[in-house]
C-alpha positions, 0 to 999 in steps of 0.5 A, a space after each residue: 381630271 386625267 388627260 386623255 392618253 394616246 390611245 383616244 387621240 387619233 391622227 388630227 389629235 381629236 381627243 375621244 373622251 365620250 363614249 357611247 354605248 348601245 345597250 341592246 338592238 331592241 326597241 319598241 318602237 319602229 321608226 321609220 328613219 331607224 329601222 327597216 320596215 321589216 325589221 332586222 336580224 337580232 344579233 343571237 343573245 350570246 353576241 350581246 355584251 353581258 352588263 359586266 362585259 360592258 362595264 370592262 370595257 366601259 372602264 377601259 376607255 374611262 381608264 385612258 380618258 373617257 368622262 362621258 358616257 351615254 346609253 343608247 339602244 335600240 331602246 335602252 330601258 327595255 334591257 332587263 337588267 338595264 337597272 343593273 348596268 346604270 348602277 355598274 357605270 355609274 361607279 366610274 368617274 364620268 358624266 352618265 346619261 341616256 337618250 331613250 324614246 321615252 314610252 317607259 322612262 317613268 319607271 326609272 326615274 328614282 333609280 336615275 336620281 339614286 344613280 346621279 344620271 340627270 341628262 336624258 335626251 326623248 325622241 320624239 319627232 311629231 306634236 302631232 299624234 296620228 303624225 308620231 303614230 305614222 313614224 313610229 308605227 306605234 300609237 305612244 304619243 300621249 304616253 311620251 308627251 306626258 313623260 317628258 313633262 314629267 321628267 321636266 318637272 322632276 328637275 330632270 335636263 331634258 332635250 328632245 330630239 327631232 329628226 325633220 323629214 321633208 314633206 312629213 313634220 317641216 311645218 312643225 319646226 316653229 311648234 317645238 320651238 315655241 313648247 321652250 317658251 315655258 318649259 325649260 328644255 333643248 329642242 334638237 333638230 336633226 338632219 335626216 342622215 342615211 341608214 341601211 332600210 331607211 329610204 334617204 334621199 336628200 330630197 327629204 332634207 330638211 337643212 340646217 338654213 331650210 329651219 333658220 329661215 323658217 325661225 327667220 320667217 316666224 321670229 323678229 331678228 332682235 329676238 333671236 339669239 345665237 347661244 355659244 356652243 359647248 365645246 364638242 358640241 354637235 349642235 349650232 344652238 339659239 334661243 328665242 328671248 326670254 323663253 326658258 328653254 333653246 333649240 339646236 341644229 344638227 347638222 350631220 348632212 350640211 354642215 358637219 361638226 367633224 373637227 371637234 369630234 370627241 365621240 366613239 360608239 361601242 354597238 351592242 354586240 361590242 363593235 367599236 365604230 369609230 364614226 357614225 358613218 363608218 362602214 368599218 366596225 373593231 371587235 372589241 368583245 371577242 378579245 375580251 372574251 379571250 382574255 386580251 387585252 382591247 387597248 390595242 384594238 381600240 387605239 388601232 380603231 381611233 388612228 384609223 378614224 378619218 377626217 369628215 364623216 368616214 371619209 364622205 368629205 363633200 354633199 356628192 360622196 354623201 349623196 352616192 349610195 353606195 357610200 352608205 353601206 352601212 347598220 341601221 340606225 338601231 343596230 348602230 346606237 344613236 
């Protein structure tokens, strides 16, 4: 495997060999923690990469040591020729998958298995229907519920995402975790993090030791089981003896994984970000339309990565407002 060039190693020689591409800004859900309640201003059409802008530039970063991409959105599998896309990237030598909300995933999944993609990661933040209708301002639960079973069934590596809210699905940790005890999937709990319009504040912080004491509370000590994390993993990830599946932390907030950081974002309408947090984005797509080349760009963009989390190194930068003037999560790519 070709080891990754200067260009995707930035000054505390991370090495950036994952690369995550929004598809489009588009979604049809709307949740809460994603997306402003009333929405946000799409980027006009001709600002939108075209799928083979995407895949020159997906080759660019595979070409300097890339061999992960995931496709994001918004919703990924809304994009029209989002078919097309999977097919182009799956061409290059990497590991492709794709984190989806899962209402339409159904549809794909022979193309995913024609394409080779078996990674998906679902949303889904509630078990609760009235719940999962409340955050995502859509009533699709049942629709999702029953995806993932089937994507379970059709060999699929499934992992569902769970972003935990104080006051609003907490009480639900131990129910996830107990859906791995005869399904083969990853639960991922996810620290709320801050995005333009989604109303953060720490008070609705559920941490990485708030779930291990409520695990802690519900489990025997003996059964629980510390798994060892891959490396670049984002996730702090466990076991409950003898269920088929685990659960992982992500602690973006409490507890973040900077110094392993192998990811870079690449926004739909191709801004480079080089952390999720980053206030600053590199234009990617105007060179390319011009017919420069983006190596450039892209290695100015990773030498300027910093060492935490865009610079926000403890809880009280985190915490001030003003730090986070930043895209919406949708906007952004996950």
């Amino acid at each position: 495997m070709m080891k990754p060039s200067s260009i995707l190693t930035d000054t505390f020689g991370r090495e950036h060999t994952y690369l995550r591409i929004s598809l489009t800004e588009r979604c049809n859900l709307r949740c809460t923690y994603c997306m402003p309640a009333d929405g946000i201003a799409l980027s006009p059409k001709s600002h939108i990469m075209t799928y083979e802008e995407i895949y020159t530039i997906a080759k660019e970063f595979v070409d300097n040591g890339v061999t992960k991409i995931r496709l994001t959105g918004g919703e990924p599998l809304v994009r029209k020729d989002v078919g097309l896309i999977m097919e182009k990237l799956a061409t290059l030598p990497v590991e492709l998958a794709i984190t989806t909300n899962g209402v339409i995933v159904d549809k794909f999944i022979e193309q995913f298995k024609k394409i080779g993609l078996r990674k998906i990661n679902v949303s889904l933040d509630s078990l609760n229907n009235d719940k999962n209708t409340a955050i995502t301002r859509r009533d699709y639960f049942t629709k999702v519920y029953n995806n993932i079973q089937l994507l379970i069934k059709e060999g699929f590596d499934v992992k569902v995402n769970c972003v935990l809210m104080k006051g609003f699905n907490e009480h639900e940790i131990i129910d996830f975790i107990e859906l791995t005890k005869t399904h083969p999937l990853q639960i991922r709990f996810i620290e709320f993090m801050p995005f333009d319009g989604n109303k953060w504040n720490l008070d609705k912080l559920v941490s990485l030791e708030d779930i291990l004491k409520e695990v802690y509370s519900h489990y025997d000590v003996n059964s629980f089981v510390r798994l060892k994390d891959a490396p670049n993993d984002t996730a702090k990830n466990y076991q409950i003896k003898n269920y088929k599946g685990s659960f992982a932390v992500i602690s973006s907030v409490t507890n973040p994984f900077c110094d392993s950081c192998n990811r870079i974002r690449l926004t739909a309408n191709g801004q480079l970000k080089n952390c999720l947090f980053s206030t600053s984005e590199s234009d990617l797509l105007t060179p390319l339309r011009e017919g420069k080349s983006i190596a450039t760009v892209i290695q100015k963009a990773v030498l300027a990565k910093k060492k935490i989390r865009s610079g926000m190194e403890t809880l009280e930068q985190f915490k001030d407002p003003d730090s986070h003037n930043n895209r919406s999560m949708i906007a952004i790519g996950g």
